[in-house]
C-alpha positions as a Markdown table, in Angstrom:
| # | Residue | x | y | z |
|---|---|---|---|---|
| 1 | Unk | 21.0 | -17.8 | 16.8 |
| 2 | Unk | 18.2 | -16.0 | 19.2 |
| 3 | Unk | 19.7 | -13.7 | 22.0 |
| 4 | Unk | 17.5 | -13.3 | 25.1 |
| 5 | Unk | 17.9 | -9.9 | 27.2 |
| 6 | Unk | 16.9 | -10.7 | 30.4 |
| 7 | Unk | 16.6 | -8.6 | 33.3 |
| 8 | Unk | 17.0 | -10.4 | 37.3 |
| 9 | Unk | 16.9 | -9.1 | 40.5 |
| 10 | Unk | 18.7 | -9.4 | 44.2 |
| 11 | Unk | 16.5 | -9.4 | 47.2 |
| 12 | Unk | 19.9 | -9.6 | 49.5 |
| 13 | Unk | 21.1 | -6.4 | 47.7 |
| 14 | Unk | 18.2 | -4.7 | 46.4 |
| 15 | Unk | 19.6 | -4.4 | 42.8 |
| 16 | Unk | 18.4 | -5.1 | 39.1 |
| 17 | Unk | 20.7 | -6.6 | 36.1 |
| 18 | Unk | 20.2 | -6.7 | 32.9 |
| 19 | Unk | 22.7 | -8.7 | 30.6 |
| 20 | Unk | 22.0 | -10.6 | 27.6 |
| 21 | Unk | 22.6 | -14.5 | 26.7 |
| 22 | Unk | 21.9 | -17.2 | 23.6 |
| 23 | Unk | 21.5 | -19.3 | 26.5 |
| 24 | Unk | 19.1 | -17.9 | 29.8 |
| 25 | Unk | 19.3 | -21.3 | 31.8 |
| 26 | Unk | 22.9 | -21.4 | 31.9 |
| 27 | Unk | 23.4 | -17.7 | 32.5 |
| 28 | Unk | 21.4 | -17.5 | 35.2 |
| 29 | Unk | 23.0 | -20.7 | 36.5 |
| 30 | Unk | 26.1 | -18.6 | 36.0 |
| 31 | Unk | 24.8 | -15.6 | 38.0 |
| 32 | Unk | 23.7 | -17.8 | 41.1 |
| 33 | Unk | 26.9 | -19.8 | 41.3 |
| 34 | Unk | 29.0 | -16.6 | 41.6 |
| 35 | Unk | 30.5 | -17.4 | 38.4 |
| 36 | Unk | 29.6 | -13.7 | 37.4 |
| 37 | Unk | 32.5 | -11.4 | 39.2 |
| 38 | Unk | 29.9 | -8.2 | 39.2 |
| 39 | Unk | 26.6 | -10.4 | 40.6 |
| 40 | Unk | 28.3 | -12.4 | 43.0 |
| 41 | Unk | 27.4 | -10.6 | 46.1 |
| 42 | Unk | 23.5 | -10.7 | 45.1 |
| 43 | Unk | 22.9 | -14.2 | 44.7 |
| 44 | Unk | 20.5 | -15.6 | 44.6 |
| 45 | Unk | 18.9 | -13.9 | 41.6 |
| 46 | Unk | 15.9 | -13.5 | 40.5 |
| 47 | Unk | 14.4 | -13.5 | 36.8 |
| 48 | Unk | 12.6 | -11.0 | 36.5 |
| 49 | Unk | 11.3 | -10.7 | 32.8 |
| 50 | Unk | 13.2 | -11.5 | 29.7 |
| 51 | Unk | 13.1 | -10.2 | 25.7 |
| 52 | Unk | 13.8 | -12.5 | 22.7 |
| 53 | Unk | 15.8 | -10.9 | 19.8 |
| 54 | Unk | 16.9 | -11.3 | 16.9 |
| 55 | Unk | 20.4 | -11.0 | 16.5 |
| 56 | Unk | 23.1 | -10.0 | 18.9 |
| 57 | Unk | 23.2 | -6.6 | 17.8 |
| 58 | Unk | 19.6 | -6.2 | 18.5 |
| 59 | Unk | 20.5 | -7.8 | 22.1 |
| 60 | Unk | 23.5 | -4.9 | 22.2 |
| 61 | Unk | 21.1 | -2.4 | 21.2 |
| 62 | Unk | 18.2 | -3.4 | 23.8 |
| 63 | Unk | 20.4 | -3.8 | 26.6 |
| 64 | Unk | 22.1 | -0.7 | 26.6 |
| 65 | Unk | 18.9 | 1.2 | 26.6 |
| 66 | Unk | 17.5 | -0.5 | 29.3 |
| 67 | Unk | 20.9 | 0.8 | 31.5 |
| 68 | Unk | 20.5 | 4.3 | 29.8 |
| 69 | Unk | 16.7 | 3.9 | 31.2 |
| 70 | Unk | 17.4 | 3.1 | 34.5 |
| 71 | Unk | 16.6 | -1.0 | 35.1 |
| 72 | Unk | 14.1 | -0.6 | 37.4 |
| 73 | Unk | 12.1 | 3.1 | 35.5 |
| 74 | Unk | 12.6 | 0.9 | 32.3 |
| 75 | Unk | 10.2 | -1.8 | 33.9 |
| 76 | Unk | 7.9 | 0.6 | 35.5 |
| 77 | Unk | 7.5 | 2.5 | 32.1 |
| 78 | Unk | 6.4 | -1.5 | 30.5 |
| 79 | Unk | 3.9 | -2.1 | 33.4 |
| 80 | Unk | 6.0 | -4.6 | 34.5 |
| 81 | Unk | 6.8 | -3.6 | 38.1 |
């Protein structure tokens, strides 16, 4: 199965998150219907940019350095911001 780290972003609370999902469309579906206790408050979300892997360890591994990063240094540091 392919994981997909994938990185969104709240214009009503001027936040990033970055989570991972073998399934984007229906995570982010998640997110915006409030389904998601922690990014309830910031819908509507935003994708942002997203990162196939592997394996979900590799999803685990990518994730957490984006956090340990910062979300929004991580990005600048790709040239994607």
């Amino acid at each position: 199965m392919e994981f997909v780290v994938y990185i969104l972003f709240s214009e009503k609370i001027q936040k990033y998150y970055v989570g991972f999902s073998g399934d984007l469309e229906k995570r982010l579906e998640d997110h915006n219907a409030g389904k998601a206790i922690f990014t309830s408050t910031g819908k509507p979300w935003k994708l942002i940019h997203y990162f196939h892997c592997d394996s979900r360890t590799e999803a685990i591994k990518m994730e957490s350095s984006i956090k340990k990063r910062g979300i929004k240094r991580y990005l600048q540091d790709k040239g994607i911001l």
